[in-house]
Backbone bond lengths (Angstrom), bond angles and torsions (degrees), N, CA, C in turn:
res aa  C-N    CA-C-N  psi(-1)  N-CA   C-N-CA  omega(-1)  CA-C   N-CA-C  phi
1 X - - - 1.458 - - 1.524 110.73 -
2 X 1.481 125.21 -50.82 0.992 130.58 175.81 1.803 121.88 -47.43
3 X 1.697 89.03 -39.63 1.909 101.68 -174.16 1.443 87.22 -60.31
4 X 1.764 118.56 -61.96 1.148 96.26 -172.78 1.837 144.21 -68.98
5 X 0.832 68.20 -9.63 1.959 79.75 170.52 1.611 108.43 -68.72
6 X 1.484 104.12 -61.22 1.466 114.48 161.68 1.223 118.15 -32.81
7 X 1.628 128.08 -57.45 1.315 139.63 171.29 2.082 108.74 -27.81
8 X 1.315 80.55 -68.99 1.880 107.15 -157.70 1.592 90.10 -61.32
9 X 1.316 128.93 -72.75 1.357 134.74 169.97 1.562 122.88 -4.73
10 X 1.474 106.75 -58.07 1.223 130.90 179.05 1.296 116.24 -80.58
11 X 1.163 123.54 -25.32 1.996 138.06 169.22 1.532 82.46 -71.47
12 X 1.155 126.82 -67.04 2.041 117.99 -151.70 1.443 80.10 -66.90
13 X 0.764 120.83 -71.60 1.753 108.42 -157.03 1.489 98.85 -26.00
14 X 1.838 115.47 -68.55 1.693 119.90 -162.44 1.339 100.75 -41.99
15 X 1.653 133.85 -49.00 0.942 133.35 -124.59 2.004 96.14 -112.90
16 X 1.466 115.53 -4.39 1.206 123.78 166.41 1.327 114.97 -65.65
17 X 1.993 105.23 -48.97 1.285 126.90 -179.65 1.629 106.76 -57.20
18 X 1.212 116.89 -73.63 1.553 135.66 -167.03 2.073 94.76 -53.72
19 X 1.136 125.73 -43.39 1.457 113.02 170.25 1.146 127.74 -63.68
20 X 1.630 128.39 -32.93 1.069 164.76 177.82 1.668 88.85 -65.08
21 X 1.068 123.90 -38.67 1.697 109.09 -168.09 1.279 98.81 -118.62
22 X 1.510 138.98 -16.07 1.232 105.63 -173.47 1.721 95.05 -117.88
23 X 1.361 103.05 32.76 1.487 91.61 157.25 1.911 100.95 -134.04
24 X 1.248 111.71 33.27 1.637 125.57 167.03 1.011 123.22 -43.98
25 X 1.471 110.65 -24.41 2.394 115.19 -176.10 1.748 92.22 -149.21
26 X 1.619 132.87 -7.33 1.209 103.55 169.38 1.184 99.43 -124.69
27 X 1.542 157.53 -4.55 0.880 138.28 -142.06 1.969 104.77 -178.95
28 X 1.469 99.46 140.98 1.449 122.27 179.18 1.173 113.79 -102.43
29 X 1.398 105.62 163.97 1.736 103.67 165.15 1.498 94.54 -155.92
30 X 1.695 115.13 144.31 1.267 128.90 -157.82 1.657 87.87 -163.27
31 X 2.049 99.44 116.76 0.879 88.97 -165.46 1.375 160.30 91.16
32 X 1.623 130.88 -152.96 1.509 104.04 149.88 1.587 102.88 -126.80
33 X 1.362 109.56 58.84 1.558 122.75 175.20 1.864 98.43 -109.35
34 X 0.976 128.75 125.56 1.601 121.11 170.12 2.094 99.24 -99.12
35 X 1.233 118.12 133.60 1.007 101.63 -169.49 1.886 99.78 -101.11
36 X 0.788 129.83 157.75 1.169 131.47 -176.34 1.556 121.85 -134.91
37 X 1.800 104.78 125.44 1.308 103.66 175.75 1.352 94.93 -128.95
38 X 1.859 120.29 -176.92 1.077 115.99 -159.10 1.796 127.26 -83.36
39 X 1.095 114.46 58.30 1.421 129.57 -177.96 1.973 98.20 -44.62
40 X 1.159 115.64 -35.16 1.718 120.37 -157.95 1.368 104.46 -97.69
41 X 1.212 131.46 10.74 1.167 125.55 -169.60 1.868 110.76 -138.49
42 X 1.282 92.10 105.38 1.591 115.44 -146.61 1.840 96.34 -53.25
43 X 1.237 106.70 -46.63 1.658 90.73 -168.70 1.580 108.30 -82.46
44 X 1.109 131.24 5.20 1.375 135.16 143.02 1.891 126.60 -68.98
45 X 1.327 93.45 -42.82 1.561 110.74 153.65 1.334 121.98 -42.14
46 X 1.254 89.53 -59.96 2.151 82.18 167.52 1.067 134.59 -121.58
47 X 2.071 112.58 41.83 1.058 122.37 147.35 1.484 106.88 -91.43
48 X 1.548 120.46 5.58 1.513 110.65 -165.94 1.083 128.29 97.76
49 X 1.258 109.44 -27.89 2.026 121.07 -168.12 1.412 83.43 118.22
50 X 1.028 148.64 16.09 1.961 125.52 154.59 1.525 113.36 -73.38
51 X 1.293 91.37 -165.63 1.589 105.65 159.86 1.997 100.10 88.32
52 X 0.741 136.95 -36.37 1.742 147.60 167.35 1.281 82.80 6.29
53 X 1.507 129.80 -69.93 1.655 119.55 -162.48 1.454 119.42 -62.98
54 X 1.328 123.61 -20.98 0.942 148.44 -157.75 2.118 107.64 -72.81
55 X 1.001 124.17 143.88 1.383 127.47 -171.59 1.469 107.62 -128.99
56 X 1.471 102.90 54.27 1.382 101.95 -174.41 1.740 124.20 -75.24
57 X 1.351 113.63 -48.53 1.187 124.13 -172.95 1.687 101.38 -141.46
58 X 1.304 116.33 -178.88 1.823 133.37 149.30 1.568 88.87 -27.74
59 X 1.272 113.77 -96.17 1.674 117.80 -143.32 1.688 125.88 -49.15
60 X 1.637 83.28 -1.60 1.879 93.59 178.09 1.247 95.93 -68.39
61 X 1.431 138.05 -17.29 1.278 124.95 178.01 1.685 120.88 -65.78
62 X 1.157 109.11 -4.48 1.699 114.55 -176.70 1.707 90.52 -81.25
63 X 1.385 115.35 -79.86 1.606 85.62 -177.02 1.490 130.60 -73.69
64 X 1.351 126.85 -11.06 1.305 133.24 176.31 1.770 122.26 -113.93
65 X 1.218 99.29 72.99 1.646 98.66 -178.62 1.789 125.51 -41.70
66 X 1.580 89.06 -11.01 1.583 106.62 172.17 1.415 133.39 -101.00
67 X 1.404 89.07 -11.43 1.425 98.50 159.91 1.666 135.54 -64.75
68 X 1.362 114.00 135.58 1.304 119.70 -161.67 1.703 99.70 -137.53
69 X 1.595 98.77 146.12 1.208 118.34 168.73 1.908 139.22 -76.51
70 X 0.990 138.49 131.85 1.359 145.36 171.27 1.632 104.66 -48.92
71 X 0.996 128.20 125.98 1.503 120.14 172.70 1.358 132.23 91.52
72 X 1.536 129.17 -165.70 1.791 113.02 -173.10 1.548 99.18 -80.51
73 X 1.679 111.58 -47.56 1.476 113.53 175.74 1.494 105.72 -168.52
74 X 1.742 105.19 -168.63 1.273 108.26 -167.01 1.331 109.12 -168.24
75 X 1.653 130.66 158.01 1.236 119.50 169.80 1.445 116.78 -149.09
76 X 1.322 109.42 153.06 1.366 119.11 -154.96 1.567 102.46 -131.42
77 X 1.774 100.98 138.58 1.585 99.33 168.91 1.316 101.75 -130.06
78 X 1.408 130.81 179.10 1.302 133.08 -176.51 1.479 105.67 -165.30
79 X 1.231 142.30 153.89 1.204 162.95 -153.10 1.801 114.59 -178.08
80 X 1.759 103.14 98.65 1.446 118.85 -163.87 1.976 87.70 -93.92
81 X 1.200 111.71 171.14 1.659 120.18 160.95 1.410 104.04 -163.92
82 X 1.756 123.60 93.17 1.031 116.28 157.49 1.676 122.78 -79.64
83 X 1.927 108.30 179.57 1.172 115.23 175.11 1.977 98.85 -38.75
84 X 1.418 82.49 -167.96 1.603 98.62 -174.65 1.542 124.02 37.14
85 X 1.218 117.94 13.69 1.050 134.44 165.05 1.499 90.07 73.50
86 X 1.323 128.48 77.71 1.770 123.97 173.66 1.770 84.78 -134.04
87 X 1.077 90.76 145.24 2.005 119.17 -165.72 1.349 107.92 -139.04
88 X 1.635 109.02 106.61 1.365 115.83 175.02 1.838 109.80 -102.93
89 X 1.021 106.20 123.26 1.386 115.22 154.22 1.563 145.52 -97.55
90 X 1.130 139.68 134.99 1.441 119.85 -139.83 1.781 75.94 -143.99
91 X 1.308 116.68 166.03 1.306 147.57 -179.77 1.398 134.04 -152.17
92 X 1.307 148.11 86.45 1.749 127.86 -142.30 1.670 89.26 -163.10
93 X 1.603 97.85 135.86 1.397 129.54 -168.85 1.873 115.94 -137.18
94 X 1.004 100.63 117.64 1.693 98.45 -177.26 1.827 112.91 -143.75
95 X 0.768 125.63 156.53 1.720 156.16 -103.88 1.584 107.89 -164.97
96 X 1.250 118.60 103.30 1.668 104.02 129.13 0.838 124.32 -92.01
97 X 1.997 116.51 117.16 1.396 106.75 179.93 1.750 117.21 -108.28
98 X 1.548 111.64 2.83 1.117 103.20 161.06 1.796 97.21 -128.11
99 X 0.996 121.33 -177.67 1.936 132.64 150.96 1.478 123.16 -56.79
100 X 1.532 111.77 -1.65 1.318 103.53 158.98 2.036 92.90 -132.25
101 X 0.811 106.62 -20.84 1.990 101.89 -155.50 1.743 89.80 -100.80
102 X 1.575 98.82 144.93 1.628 129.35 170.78 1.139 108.90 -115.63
103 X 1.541 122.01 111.89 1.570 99.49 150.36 1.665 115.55 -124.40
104 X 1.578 89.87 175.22 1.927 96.82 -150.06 1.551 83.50 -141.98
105 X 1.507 103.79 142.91 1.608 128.06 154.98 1.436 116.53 -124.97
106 X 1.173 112.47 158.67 1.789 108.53 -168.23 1.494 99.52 -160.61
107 X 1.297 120.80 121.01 1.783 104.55 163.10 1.777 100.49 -104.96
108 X 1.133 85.74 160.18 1.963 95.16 175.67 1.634 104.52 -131.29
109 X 0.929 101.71 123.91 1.917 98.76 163.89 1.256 111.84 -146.18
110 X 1.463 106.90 134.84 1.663 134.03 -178.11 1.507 108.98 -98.41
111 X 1.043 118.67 115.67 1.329 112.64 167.62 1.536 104.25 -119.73
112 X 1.528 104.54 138.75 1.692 141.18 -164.14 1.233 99.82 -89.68
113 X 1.597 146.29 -32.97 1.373 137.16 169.73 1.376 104.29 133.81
114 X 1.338 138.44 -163.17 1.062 145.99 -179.81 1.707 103.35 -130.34
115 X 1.234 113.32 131.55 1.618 120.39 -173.17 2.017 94.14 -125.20
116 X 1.730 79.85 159.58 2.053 100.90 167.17 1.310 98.61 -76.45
117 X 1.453 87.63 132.44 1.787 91.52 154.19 1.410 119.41 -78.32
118 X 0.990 133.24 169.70 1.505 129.68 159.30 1.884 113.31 -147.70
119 X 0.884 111.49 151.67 1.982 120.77 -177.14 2.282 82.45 -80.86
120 X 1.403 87.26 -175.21 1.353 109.87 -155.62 2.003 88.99 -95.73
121 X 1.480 122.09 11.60 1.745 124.19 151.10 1.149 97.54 -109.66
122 X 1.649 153.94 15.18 0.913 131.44 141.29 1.990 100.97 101.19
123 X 1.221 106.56 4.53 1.455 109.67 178.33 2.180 98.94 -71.46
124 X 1.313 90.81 162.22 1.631 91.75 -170.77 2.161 75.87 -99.97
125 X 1.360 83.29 138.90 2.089 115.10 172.12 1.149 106.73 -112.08
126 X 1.352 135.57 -20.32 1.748 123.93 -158.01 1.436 111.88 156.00
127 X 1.504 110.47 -161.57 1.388 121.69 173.04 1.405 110.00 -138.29
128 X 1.210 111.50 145.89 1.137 117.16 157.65 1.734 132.40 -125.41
129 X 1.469 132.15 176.88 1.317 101.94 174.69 1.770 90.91 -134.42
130 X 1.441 109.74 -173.05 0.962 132.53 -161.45 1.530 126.98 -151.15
131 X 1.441 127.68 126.88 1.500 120.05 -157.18 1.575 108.08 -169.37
132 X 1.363 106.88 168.73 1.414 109.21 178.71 1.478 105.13 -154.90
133 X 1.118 104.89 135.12 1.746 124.77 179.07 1.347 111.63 -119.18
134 X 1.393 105.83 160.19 1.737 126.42 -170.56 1.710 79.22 -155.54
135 X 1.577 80.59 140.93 1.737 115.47 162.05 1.311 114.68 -123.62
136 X 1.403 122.44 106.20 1.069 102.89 -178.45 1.925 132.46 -128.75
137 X 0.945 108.79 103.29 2.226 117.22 -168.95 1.534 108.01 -69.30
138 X 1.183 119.57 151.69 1.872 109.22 -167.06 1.562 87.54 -154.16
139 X 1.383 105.24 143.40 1.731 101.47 150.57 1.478 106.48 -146.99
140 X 0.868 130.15 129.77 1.576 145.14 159.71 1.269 120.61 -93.25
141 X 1.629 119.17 160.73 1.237 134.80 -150.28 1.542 123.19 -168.43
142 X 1.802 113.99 94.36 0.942 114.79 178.96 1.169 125.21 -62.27
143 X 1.835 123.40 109.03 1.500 133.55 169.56 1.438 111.28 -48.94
144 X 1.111 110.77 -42.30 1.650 125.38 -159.48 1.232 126.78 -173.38
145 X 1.157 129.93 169.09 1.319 128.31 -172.96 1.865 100.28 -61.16
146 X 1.266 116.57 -28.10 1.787 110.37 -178.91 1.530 113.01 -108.10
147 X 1.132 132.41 -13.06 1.369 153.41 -172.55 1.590 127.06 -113.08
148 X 1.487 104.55 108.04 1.286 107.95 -177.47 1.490 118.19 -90.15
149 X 1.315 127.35 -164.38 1.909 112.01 128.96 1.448 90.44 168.76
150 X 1.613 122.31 145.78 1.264 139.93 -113.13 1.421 101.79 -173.17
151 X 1.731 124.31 123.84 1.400 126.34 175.14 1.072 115.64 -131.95
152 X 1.534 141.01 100.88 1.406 128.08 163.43 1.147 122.70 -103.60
153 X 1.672 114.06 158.16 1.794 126.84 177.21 1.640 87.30 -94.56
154 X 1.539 103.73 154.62 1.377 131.65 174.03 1.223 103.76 -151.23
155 X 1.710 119.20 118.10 0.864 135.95 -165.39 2.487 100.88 -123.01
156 X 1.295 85.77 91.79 1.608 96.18 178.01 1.260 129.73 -83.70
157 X 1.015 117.83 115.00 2.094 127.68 -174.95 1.833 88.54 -106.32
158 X 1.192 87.81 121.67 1.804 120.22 149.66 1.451 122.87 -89.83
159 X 1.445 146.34 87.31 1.284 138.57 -160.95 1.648 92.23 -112.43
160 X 1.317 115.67 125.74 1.631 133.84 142.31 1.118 123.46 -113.19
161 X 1.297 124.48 114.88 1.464 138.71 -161.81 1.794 113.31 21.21
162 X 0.813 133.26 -132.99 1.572 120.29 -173.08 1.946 120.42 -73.50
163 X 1.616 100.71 6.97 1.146 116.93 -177.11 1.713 110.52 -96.39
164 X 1.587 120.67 140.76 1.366 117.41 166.24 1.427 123.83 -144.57
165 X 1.162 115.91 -179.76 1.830 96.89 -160.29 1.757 69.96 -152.76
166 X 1.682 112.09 124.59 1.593 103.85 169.90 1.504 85.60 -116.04
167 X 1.655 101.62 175.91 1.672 107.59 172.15 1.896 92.11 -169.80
168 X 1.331 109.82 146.55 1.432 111.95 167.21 2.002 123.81 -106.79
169 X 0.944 103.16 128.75 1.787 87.16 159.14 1.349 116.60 -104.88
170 X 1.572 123.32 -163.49 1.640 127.87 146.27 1.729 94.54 -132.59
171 X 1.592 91.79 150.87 1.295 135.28 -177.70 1.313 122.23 -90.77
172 X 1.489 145.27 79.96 1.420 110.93 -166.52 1.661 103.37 -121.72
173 X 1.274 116.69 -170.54 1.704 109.14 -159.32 1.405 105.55 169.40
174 X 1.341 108.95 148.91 1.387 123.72 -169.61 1.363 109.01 -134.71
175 X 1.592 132.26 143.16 1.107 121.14 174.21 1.581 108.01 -144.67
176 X 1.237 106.59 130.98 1.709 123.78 -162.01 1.675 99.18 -103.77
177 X 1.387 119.66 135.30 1.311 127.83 165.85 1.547 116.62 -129.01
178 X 1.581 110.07 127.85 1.516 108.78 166.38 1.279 113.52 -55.42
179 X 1.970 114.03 145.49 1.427 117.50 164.67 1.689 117.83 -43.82
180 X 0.953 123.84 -10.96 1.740 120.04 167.52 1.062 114.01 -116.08
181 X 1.556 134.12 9.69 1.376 138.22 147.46 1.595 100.34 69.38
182 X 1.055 122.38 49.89 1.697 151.83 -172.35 1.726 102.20 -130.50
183 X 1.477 121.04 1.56 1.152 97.33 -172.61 1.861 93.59 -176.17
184 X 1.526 87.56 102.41 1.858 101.94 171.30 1.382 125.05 -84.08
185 X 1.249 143.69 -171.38 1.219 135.27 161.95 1.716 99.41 -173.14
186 X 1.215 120.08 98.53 1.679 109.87 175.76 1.341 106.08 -111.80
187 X 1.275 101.47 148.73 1.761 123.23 -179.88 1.087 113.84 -117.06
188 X 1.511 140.86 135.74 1.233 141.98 166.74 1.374 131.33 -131.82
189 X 0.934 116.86 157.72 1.790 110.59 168.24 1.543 115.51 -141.87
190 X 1.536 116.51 116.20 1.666 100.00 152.87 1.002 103.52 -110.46
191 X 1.675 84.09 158.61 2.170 113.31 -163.97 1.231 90.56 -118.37
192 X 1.474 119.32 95.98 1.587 134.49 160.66 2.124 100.33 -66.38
193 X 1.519 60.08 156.64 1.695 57.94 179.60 1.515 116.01 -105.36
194 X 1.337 108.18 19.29 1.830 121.48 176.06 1.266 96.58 -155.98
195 X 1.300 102.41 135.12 1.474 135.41 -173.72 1.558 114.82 44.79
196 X 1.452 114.10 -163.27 1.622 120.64 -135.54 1.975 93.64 -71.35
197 X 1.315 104.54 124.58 1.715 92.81 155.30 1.535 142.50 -19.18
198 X 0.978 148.63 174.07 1.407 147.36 161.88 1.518 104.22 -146.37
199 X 1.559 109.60 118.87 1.407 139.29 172.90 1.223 106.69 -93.75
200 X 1.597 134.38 134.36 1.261 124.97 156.62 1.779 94.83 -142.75
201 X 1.751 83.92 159.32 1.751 92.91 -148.55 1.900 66.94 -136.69
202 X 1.822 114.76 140.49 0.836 146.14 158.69 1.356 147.61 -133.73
203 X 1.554 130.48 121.09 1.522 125.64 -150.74 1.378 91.51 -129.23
204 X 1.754 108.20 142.27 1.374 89.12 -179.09 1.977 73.24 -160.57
205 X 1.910 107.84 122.91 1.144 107.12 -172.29 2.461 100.02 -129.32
206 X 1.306 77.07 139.12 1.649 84.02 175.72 1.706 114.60 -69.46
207 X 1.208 120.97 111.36 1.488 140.25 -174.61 1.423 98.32 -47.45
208 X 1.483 107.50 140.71 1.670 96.55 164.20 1.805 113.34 -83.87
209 X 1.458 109.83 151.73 1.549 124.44 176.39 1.772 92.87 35.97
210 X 1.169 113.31 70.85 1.719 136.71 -178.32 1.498 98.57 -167.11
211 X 1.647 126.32 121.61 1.279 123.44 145.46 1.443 112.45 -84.46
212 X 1.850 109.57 72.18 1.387 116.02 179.75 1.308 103.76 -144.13
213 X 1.046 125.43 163.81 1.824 118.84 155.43 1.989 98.50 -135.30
214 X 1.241 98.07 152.66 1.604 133.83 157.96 1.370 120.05 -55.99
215 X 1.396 126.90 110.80 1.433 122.97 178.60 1.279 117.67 -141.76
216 X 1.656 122.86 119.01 0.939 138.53 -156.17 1.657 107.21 -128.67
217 X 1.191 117.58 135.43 1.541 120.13 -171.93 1.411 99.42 -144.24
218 X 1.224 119.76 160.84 1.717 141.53 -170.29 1.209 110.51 -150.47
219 X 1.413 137.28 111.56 1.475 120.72 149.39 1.296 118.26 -92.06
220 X 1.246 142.25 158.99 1.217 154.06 -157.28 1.598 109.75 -141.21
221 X 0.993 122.79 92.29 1.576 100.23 156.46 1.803 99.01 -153.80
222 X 1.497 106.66 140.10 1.579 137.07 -155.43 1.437 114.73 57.63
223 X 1.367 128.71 -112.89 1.654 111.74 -179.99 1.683 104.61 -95.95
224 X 1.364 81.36 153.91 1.600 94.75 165.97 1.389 128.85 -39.24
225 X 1.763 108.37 124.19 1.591 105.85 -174.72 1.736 99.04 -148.87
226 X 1.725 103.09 107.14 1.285 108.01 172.51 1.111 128.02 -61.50
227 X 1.488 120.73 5.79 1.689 129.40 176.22 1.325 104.28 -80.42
228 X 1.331 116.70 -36.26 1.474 110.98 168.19 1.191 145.85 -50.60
229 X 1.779 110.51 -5.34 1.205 109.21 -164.30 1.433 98.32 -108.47
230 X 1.383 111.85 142.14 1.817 117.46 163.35 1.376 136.85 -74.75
231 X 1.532 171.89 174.56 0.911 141.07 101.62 1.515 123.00 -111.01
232 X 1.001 111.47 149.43 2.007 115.91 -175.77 1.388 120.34 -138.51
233 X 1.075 120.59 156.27 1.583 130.00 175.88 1.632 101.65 -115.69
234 X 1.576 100.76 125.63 1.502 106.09 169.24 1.446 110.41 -116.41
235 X 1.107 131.75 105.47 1.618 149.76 179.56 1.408 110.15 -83.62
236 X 1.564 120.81 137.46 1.515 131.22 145.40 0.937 96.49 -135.27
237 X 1.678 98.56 112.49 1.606 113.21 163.43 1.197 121.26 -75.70
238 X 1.475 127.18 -16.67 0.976 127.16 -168.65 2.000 111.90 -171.07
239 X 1.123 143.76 159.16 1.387 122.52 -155.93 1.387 127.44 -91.87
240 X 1.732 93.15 18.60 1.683 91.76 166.59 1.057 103.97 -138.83
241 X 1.316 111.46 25.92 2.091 109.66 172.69 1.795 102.12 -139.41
242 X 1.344 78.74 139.01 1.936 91.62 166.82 1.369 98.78 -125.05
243 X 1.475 98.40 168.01 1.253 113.10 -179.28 1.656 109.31 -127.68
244 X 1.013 143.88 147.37 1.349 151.53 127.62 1.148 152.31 -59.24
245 X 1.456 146.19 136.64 1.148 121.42 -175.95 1.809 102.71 175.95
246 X 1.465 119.77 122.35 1.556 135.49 -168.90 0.974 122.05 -150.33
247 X 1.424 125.78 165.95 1.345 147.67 -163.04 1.028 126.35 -137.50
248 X 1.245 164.70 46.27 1.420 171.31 -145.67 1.728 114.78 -70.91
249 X 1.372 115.41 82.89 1.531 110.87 -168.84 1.648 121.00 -52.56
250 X 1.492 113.64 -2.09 1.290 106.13 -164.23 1.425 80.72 -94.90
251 X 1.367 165.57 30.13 1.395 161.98 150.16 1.526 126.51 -29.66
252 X 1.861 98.52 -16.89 1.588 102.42 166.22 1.760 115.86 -91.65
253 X 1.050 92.96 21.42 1.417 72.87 -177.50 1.523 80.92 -112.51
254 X 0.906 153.06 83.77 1.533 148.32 163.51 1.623 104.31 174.08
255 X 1.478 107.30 26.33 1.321 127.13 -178.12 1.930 110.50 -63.95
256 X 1.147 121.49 109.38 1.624 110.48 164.54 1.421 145.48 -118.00
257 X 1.088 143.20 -119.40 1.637 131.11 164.97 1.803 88.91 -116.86
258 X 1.278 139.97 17.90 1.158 129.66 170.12 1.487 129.70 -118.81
259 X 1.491 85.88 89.84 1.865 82.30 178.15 0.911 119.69 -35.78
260 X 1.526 159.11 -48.25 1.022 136.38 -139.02 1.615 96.75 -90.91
261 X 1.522 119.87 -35.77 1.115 121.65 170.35 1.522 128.17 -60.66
262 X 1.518 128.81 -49.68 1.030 122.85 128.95 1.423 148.46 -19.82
263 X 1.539 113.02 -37.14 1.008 90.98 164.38 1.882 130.90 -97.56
264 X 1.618 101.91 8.94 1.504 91.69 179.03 1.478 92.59 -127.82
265 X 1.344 125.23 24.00 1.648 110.97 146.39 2.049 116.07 -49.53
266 X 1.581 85.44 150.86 1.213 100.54 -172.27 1.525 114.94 75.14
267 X 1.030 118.21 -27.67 1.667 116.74 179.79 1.119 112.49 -69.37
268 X 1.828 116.41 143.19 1.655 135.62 164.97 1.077 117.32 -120.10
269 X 1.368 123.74 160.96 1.375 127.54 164.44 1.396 108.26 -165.64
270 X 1.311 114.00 135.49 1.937 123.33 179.52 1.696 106.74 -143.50
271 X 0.993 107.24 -166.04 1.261 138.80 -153.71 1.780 113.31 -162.64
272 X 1.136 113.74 154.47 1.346 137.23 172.17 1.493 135.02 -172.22
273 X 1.606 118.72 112.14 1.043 118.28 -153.66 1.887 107.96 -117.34
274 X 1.214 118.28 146.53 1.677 118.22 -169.84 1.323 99.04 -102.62
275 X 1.488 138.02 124.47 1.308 133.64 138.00 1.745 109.18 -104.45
276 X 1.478 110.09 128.28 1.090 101.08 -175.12 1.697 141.85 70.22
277 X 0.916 135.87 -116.53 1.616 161.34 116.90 1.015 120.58 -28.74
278 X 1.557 120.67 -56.85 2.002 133.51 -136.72 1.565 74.26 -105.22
279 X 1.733 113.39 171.52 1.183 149.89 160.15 1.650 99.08 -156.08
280 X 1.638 77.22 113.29 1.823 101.20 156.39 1.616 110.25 -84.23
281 X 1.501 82.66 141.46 1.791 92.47 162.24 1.884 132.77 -119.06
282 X 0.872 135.31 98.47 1.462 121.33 168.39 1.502 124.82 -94.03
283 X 1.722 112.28 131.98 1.604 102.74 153.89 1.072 111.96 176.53
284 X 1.639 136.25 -175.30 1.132 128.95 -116.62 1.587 92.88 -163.34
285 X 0.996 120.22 136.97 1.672 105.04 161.34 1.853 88.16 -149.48
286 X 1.398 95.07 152.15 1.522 118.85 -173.91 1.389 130.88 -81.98
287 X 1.074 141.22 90.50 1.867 137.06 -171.56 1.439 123.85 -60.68
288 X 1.587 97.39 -14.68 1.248 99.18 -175.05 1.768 106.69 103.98
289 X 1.272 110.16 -129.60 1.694 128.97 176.60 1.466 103.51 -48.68
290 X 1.058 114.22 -66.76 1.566 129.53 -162.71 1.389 109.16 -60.26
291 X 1.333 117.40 -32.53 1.679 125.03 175.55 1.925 113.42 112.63
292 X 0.954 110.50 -169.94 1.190 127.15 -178.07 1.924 131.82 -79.68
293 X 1.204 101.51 121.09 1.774 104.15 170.51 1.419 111.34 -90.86
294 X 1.508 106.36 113.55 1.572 115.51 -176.82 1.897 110.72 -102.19
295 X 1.047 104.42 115.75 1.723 106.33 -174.52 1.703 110.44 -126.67
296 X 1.346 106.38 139.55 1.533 121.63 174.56 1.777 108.23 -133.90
297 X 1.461 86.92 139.97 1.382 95.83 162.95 1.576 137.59 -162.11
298 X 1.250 124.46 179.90 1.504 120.50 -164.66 1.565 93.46 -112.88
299 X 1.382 109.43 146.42 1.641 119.61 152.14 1.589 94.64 -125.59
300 X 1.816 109.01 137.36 1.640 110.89 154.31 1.942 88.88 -111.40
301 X 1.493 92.57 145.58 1.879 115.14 154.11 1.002 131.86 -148.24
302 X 1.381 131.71 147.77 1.547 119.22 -143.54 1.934 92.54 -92.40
C-alpha cells in the first residue's frame, strides 16, 4: 500500500511539472481543472495561439464555439510533439446539419510519457504512464448573416497510472463578422467549475492590397496580463499555399542565458499546402530554452 501511495505521489508531482510547462504560452491549470487551448492544432501552432476568429477547419471549435465551417463538412487531424517528449494528438469532425446549424466533435489527448516507479527507498518497481484527454460535442448557429454563437461540453480525464480524476465544463462563444467579411471578432467564455473563468477575445482583420489578414487574441482570466495576448499573420500567396507566422507575448517567461534562444522564444511559423481535397499542415513555434513544438496535420473537404 505504501509502494503504492509512493508510486501515485511521485506521478502528481511529474505530472504537476510537465502541465506547468506544456501549458507555459497556451494553457493554465487551477486546481484539478487543466484548462485547454489549442496547442494540437498545427495552423494555430504557427500563428502562436492566434487565429480564434478565424474559421479554418473542425478544431477552430476549441477556441471558438462559434466558429463555423464553409461547406457540408470536413475533417481534421493534428499531431503536436513538444520538448520533453509530450505528444498531442487531436481528432475533429464537423457538419452542416441544418442551413443555419454546425455541429462538431473532436477528441484531444496529451500524453506526458511513461516514468519509473520507485517504493518510498527509491528502488525502481515498474512503469507507469501518464495522459490527459478531452471529449469534446459543439453546435453552432447562424444568427445572421454577421452573427454567430456556439456552445460546447468538454468532458476532461486526467489518467496517472491506474488512477483518474474526470471533470466537465461548457464552452460558449460568439462570433461577429463585418458586411464585407474583412473583419471578425470572436468572444468566448469557459465556465470551469473551480476557480476564476477564462475569457478570450479575438480580432482577426483582412489587410488592404495583402493576401494576408491580422490576428490578435487575448486570454483573460484574474487580473490583467499583456503576456497573454498573441499576434500572427496568415498569408495566401497564392491558392494552394498558406503561410504562417506568430508571436506569443508571454516569451519572457522562458527567458535564459542564450541569446539565440532568447531571442526567438515565442516565435511560429508554418505552412499549408492543398492537393486536391486534403490540406497539409506544417509548423513550429519556439519555447525558447526548452526547445521546439513541431506539429502536422491533415484537413479532408468535400
Amino acid at each position: 500500500m505504501l509502494m503504492k501511495q509512493a508510486k501515485i505521489l511521485s506521478a502528481c508531482r511529474l505530472i504537476m511539472i510537465i502541465l506547468a510547462f506544456s501549458g507555459l504560452f497556451h494553457s493554465a491549470v487551477q486546481g484539478q481543472n487543466a484548462r485547454f487551448e489549442n496547442r494540437a492544432v498545427t495552423w494555430q501552432n504557427g500563428l502562436a495561439g492566434a487565429g480564434s476568429a478565424l474559421s479554418e477547419g473542425p478544431s477552430s471549435i476549441w477556441t471558438d464555439p462559434a466558429a463555423s465551417i464553409p461547406g457540408p463538412w470536413r475533417f481534421e487531424s493534428h499531431i503536436t510533439v513538444l520538448p520533453a517528449s509530450i505528444s498531442i494528438a487531436q481528432v475533429s469532425a464537423s457538419a452542416r446539419i441544418r442551413s443555419k446549424v454546425t455541429a462538431a466533435i473532436s477528441v484531444n489527448h496529451e500524453m506526458f510519457g511513461t516514468f519509473d516507479a520507485r517504493d518510498e527507498q527509491g528502488a525502481l518497481t515498474g512503469s507507469f504512464s501518464a495522459g490527459h484527454t478531452q471529449y469534446l460535442a459543439n453546435a453552432s448557429v447562424h444568427l445572421s448573416g454577421r452573427l454567430s454563437a456556439g456552445y460546447s461540453v468538454i468532458l476532461s480525464r486526467l489518467s496517472i497510472d491506474d488512477r483518474s480524476y474526470s471533470d466537465s465544463y461548457g464552452h460558449y462563444g460568439l462570433q461577429l463578422r463585418s458586411l464585407d467579411g474583412k473583419n471578425r471578432l470572436s468572444l468566448s467564455l469557459a465556465a470551469y467549475p473551480e476557480g476564476p473563468q477564462s475569457y478570450q477575445a479575438g480580432f482577426s482583420r483582412q489587410l488592404a492590397y495583402l493576401p494576408a489578414s491580422l490576428n490578435i487574441d487575448h486570454t483573460h482570466e484574474g487580473p490583467f496580463d499583456i503576456s497573454r495576448t498573441r499576434i500572427g499573420i496568415y498569408a495566401s500567396p497564392d491558392p494552394l499555399l498558406d503561410l504562417y507566422g506568430g508571436l506569443s507575448l508571454q516569451r519572457q517567461d522562458v527567458q535564459t542565458q542564450s541569446l539565440g534562444d532568447d531571442f526567438l522564444a515565442g516565435l511560429a511559423a508554418g505552412a499549408a499546402y492543398r492537393i486536391g481535397k486534403w490540406k497539409m499542415y506544417l509548423s513550429f513555434f519556439h519555447y525558447g530554452g526548452p526547445g521546439i513544438a513541431s506539429s502536422t496535420g491533415l484537413q479532408y473537404y468535400p
